[in-house]
GURO-164268 format. One line per 3 residues: their letters; for each residue x, y, z of N, C-alpha, C. Coordinates in pm, 1 decimal. Layout:
BEGIN
A) X/Y/Z/X/Y/Z/X/Y/Z ~ ...
END
This chain:
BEGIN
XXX) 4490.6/-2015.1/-2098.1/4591.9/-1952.4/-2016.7/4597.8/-2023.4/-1882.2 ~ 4695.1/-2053.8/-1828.5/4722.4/-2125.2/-1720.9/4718.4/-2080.0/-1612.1 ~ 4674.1/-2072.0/-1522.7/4680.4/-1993.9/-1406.1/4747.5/-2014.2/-1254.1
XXX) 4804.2/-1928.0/-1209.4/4883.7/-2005.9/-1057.7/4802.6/-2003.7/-965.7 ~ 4703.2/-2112.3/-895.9/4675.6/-2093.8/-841.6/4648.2/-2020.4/-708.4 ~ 4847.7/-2035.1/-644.0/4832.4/-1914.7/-517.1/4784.7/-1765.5/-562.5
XXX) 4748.6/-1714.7/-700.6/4715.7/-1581.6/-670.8/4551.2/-1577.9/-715.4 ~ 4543.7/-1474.9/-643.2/4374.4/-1417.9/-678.3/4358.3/-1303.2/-727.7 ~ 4238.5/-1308.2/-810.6/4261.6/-1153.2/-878.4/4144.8/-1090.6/-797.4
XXX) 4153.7/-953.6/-779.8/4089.5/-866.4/-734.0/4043.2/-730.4/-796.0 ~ 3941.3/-767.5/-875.2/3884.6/-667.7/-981.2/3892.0/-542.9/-879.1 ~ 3972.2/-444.0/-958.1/3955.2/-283.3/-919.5/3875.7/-168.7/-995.1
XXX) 3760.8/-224.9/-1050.2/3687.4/-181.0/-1134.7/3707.2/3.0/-1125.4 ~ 3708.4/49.1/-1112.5/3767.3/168.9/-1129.6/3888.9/216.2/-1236.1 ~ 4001.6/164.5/-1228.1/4061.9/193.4/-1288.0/4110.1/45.8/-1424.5
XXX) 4001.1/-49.6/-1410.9/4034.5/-151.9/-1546.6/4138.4/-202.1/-1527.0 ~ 4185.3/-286.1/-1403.7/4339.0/-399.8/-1415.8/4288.3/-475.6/-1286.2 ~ 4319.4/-589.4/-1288.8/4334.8/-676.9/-1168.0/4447.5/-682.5/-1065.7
XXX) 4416.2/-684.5/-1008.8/4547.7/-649.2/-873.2/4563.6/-812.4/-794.0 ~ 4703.8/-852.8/-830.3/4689.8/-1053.7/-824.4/4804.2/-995.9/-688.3 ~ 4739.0/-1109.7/-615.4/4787.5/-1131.5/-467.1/4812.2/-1259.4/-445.1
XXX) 4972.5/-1246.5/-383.4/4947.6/-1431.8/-339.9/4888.6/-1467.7/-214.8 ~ 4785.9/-1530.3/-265.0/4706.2/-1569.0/-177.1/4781.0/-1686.3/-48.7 ~ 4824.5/-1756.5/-96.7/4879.5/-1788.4/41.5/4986.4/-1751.7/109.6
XXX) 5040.5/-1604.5/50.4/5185.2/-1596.4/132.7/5170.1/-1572.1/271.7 ~ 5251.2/-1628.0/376.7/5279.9/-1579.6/497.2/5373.4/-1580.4/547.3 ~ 5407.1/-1474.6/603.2/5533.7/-1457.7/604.3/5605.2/-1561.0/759.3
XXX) 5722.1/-1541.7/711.7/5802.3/-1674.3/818.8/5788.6/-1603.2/973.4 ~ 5779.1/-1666.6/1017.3/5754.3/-1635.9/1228.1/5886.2/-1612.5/1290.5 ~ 5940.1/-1545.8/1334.5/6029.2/-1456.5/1447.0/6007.5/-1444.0/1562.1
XXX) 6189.5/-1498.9/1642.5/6192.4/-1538.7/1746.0/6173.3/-1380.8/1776.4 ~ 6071.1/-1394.2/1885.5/6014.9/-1270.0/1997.7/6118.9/-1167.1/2061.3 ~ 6223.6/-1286.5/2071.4/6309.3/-1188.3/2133.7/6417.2/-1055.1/2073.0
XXX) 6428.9/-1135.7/1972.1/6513.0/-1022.4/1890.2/6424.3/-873.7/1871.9 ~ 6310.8/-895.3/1879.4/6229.2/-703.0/1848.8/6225.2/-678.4/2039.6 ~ 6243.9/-765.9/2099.3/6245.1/-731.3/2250.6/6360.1/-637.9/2268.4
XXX) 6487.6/-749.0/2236.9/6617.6/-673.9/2209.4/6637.8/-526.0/2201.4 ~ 6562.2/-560.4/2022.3/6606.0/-423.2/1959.2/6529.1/-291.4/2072.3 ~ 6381.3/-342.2/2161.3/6333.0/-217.7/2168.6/6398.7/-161.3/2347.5
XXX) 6472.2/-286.0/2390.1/6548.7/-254.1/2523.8/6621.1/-169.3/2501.3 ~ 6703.8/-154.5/2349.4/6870.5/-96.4/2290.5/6786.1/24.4/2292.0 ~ 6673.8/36.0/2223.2/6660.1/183.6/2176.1/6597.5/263.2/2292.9
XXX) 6516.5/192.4/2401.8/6434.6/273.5/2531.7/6603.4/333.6/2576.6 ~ 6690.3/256.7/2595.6/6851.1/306.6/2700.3/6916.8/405.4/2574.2 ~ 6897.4/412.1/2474.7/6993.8/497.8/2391.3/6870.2/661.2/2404.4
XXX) 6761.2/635.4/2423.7/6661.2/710.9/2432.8/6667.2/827.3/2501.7 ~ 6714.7/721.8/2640.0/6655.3/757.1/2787.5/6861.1/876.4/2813.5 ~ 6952.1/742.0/2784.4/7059.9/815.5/2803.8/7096.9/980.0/2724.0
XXX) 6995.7/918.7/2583.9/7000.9/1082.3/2508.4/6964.3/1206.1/2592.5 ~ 6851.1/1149.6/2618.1/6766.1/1282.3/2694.8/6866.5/1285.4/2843.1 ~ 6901.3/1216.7/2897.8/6965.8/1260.9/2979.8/7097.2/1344.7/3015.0
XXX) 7207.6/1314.5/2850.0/7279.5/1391.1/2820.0/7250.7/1497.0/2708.7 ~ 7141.7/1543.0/2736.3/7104.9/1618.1/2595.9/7177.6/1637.5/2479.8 ~ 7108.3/1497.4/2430.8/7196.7/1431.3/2280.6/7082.7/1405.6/2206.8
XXX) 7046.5/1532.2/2131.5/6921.7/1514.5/2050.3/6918.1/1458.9/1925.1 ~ 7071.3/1405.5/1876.1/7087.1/1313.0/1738.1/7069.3/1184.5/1761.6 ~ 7063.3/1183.2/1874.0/7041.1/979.8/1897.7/6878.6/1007.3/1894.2
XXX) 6778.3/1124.7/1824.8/6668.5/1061.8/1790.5/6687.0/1031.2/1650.3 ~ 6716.5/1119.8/1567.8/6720.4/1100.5/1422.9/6794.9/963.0/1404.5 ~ 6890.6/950.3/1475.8/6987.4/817.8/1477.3/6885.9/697.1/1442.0
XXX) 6803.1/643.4/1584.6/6730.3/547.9/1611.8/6612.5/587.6/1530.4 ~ 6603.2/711.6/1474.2/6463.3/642.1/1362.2/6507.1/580.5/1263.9 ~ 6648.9/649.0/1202.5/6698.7/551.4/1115.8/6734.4/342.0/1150.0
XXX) 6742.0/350.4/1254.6/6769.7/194.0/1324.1/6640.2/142.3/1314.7 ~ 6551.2/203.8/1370.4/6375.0/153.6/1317.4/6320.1/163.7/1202.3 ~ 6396.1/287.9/1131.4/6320.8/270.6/977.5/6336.6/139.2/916.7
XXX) 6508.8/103.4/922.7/6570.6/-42.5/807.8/6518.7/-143.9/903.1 ~ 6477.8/-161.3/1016.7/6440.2/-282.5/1053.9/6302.9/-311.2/1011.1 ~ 6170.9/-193.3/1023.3/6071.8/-171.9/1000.9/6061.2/-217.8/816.5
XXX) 6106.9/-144.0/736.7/6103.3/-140.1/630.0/6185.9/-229.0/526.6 ~ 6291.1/-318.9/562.0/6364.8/-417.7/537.3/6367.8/-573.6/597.4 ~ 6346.1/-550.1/723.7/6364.8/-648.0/812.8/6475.0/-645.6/872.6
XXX) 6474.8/-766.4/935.8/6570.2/-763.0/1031.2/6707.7/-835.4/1036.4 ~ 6733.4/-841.3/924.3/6875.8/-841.1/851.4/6903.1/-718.1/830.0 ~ 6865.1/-581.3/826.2/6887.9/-441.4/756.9/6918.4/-396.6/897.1
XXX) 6810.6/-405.2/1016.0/6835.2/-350.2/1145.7/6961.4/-364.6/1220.6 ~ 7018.9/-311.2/1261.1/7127.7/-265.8/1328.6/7115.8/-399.7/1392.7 ~ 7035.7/-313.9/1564.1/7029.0/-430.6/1660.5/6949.6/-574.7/1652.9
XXX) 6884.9/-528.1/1525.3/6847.6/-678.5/1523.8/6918.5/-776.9/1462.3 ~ 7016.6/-710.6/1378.6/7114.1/-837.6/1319.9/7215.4/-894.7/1474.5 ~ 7256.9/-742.2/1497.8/7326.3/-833.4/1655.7/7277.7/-887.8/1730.7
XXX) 7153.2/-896.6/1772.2/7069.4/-997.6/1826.1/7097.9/-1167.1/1778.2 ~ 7064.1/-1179.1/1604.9/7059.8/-1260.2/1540.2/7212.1/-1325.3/1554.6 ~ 7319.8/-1252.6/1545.0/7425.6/-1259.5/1517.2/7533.3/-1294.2/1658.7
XXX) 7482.7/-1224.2/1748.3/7567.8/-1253.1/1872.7/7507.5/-1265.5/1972.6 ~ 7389.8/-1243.9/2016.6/7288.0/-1285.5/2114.3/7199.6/-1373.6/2134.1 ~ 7152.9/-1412.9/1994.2/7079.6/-1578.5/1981.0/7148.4/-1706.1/1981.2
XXX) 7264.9/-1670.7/1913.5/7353.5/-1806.1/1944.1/7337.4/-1850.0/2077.3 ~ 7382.1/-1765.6/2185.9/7400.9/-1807.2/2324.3/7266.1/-1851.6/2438.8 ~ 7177.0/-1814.6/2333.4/6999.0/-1898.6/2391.3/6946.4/-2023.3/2336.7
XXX) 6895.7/-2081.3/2416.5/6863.1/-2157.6/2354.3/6733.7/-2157.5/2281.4 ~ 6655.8/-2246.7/2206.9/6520.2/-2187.6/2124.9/6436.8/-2138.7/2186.7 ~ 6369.1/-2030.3/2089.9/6256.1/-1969.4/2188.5/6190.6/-2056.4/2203.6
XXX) 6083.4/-2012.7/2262.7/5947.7/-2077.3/2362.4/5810.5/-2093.9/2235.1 ~ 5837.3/-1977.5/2185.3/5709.6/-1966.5/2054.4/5754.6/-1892.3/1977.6 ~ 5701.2/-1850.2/1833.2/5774.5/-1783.9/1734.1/5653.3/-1660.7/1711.5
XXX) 5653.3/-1565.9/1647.3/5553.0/-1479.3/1685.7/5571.7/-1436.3/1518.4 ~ 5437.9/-1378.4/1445.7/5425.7/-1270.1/1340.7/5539.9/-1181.2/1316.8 ~ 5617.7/-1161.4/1260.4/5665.5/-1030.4/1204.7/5604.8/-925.8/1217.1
XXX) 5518.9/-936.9/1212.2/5472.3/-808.1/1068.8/5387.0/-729.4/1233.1 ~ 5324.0/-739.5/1327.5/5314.6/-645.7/1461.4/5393.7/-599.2/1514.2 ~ 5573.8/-655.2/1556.9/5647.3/-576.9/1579.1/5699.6/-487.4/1437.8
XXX) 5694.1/-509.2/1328.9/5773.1/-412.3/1260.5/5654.8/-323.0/1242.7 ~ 5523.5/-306.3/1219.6/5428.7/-234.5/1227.6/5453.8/-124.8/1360.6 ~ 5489.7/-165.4/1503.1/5524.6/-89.3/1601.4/5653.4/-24.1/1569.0
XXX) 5749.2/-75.8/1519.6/5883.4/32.8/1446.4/5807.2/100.6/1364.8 ~ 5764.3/111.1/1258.9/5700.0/202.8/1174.8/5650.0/319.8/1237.1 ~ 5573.8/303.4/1333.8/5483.9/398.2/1421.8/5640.9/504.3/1511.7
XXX) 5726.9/421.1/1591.0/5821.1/468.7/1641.1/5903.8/559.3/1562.5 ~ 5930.4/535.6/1406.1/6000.6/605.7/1329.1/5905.1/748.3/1322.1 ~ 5761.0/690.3/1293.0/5723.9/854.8/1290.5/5703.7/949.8/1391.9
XXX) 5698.3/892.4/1528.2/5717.5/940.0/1652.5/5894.9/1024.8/1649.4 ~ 6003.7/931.1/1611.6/6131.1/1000.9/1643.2/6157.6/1110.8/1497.8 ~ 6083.7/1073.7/1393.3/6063.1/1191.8/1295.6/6048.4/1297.8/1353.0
XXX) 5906.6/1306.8/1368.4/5852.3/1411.9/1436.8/5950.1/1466.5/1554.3 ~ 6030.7/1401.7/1631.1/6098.6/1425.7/1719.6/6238.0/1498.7/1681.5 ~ 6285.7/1449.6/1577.8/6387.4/1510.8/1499.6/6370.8/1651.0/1440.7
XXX) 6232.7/1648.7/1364.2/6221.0/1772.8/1304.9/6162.0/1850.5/1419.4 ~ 6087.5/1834.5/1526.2/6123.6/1942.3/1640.3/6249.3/1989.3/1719.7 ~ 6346.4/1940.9/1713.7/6489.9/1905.8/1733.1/6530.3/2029.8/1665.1
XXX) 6515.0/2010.5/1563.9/6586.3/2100.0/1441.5/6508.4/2242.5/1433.6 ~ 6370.9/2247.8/1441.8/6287.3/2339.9/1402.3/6268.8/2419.3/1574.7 ~ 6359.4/2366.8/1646.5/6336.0/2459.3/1777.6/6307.5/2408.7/1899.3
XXX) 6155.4/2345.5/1954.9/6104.4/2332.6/2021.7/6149.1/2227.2/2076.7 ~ 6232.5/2214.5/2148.4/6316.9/2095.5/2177.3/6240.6/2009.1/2310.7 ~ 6176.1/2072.3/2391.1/6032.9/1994.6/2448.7/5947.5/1919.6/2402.5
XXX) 5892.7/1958.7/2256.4/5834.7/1913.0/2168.8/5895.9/1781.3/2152.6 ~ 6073.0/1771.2/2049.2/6143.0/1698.8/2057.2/6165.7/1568.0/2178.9 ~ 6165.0/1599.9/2238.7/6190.0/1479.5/2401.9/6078.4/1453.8/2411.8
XXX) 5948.2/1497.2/2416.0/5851.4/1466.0/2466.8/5804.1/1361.2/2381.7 ~ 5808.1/1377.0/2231.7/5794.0/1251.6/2156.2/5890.8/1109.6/2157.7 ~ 6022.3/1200.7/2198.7/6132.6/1088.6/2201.3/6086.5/997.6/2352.4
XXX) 6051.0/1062.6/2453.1/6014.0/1004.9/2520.9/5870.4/887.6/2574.2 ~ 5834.2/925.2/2471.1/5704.7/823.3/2427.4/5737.3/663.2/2371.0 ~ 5862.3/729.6/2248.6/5861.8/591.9/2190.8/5973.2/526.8/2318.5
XXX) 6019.4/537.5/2404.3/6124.7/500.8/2554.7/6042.2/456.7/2590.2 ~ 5964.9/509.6/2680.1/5848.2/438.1/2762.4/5806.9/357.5/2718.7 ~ 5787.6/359.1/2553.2/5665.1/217.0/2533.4/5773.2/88.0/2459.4
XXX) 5905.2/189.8/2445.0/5991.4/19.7/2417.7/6045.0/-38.2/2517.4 ~ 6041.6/69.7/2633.2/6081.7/-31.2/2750.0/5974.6/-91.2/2824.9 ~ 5839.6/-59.3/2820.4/5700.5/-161.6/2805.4/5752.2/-238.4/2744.4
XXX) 5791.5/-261.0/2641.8/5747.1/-376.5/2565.8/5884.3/-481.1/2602.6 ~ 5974.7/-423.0/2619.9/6079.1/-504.8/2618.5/6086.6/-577.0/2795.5 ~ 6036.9/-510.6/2873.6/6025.3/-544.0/3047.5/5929.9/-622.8/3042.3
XXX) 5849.2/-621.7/2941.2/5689.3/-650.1/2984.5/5641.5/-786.8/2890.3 ~ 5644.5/-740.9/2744.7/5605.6/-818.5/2665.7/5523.2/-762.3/2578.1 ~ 5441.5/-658.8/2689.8/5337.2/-532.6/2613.2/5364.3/-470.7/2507.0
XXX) 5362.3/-433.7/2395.2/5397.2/-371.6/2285.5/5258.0/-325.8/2199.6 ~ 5235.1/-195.4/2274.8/5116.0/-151.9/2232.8/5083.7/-120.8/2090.3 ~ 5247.9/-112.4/2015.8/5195.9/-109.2/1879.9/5147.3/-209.7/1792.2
XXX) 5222.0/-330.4/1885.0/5190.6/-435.6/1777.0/5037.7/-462.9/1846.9 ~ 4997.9/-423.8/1957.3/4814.7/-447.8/1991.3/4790.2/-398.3/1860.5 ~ 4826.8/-250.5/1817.2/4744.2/-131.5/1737.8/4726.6/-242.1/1633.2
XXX) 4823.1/-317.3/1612.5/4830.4/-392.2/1457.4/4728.3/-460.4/1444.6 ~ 4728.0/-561.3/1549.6/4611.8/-663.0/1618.3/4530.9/-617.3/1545.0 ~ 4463.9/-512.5/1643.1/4302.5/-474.4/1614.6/4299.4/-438.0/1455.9
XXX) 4380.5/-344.5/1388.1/4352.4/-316.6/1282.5/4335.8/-456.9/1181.0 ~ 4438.6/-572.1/1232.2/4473.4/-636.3/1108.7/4350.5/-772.1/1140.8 ~ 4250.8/-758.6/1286.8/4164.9/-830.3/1265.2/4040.9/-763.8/1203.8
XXX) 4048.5/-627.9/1198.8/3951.2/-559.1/1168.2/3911.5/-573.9/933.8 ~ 4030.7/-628.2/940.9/4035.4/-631.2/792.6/4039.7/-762.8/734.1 ~ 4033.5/-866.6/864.4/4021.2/-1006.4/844.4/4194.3/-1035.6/776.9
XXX) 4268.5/-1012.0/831.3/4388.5/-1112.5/810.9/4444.9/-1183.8/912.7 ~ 4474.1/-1300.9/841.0/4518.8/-1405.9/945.3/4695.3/-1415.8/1022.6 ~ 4707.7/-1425.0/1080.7/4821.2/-1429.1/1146.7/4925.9/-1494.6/1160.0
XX) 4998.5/-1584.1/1151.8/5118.3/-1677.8/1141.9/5161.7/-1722.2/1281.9 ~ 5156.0/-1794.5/1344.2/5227.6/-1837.7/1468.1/5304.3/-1967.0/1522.3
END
């Protein structure tokens, strides 16, 4: 039997099957700025919600973080317009960065504006803002700053499990 080399098997002795991984996939590197973008769009759609008490622009923007998070960033709203009408007019980035830490930080944000939604709905509308206002603060960290504490969270976890990074 011939074997492909890029995969490895990983006996799961428990349940009797091998679990084949491609071993060398990595995924392609993304210009920095487009998850900057996206997280400037969503801190001001955030910030303007809560200010006009417009508690559907949370459920809204988890959906905008879910398809970017969970599809990429062809699925994301603002990140295709980034791609689409805002990168043209730059010139190349500076460095290309991992995927997979900023969409790991959307992931986290979706369950932050979840949670924010279903307090929305279920009453406690303090509850609601107070989460919505978490994921604001830390996308406009990240987007002013560079800081993006979720994709740190990723960091640590994803050195903690020994995977390598793409840059």
């Amino acid at each position: 039997m011939l074997r492909d080399p890029r995969i490895s098997g990983y006996p799961t002795g428990k349940v009797g099957f091998i679990l084949a991984v491609m071993a060398d996939h990595r995924p392609t590197p993304i210009d920095p700025r487009g998850p900057r973008f996206n997280q400037a769009v969503l801190a001001i759609a955030l910030l303007v919600g809560f200010g006009l008490d417009q508690r559907w622009v949370s459920a809204v923007f988890a959906v905008v973080l879910f398809l970017g998070a969970a599809f990429g960033p062809r699925y994301g709203p603002f990140l295709r317009l980034y791609v689409e009408a805002v990168k043209p007019r730059l010139g190349p980035p500076a460095e290309l960065e991992d995927p997979r830490p900023p969409r790991f930080a959307a992931a986290i944000g979706v369950v932050f504006l979840v949670g924010s939604t279903l307090a929305f709905v279920l009453g406690p509308a303090t509850v609601g803002w107070v989460l919505a206002l978490i994921v604001a603060a830390l996308a406009a960290l990240a987007a002013t700053t560079g800081i993006c504490v979720g994709c740190e969270i990723y960091l640590v976890l994803a050195r903690r499990r020994g995977v390598q990074l793409v840059a």
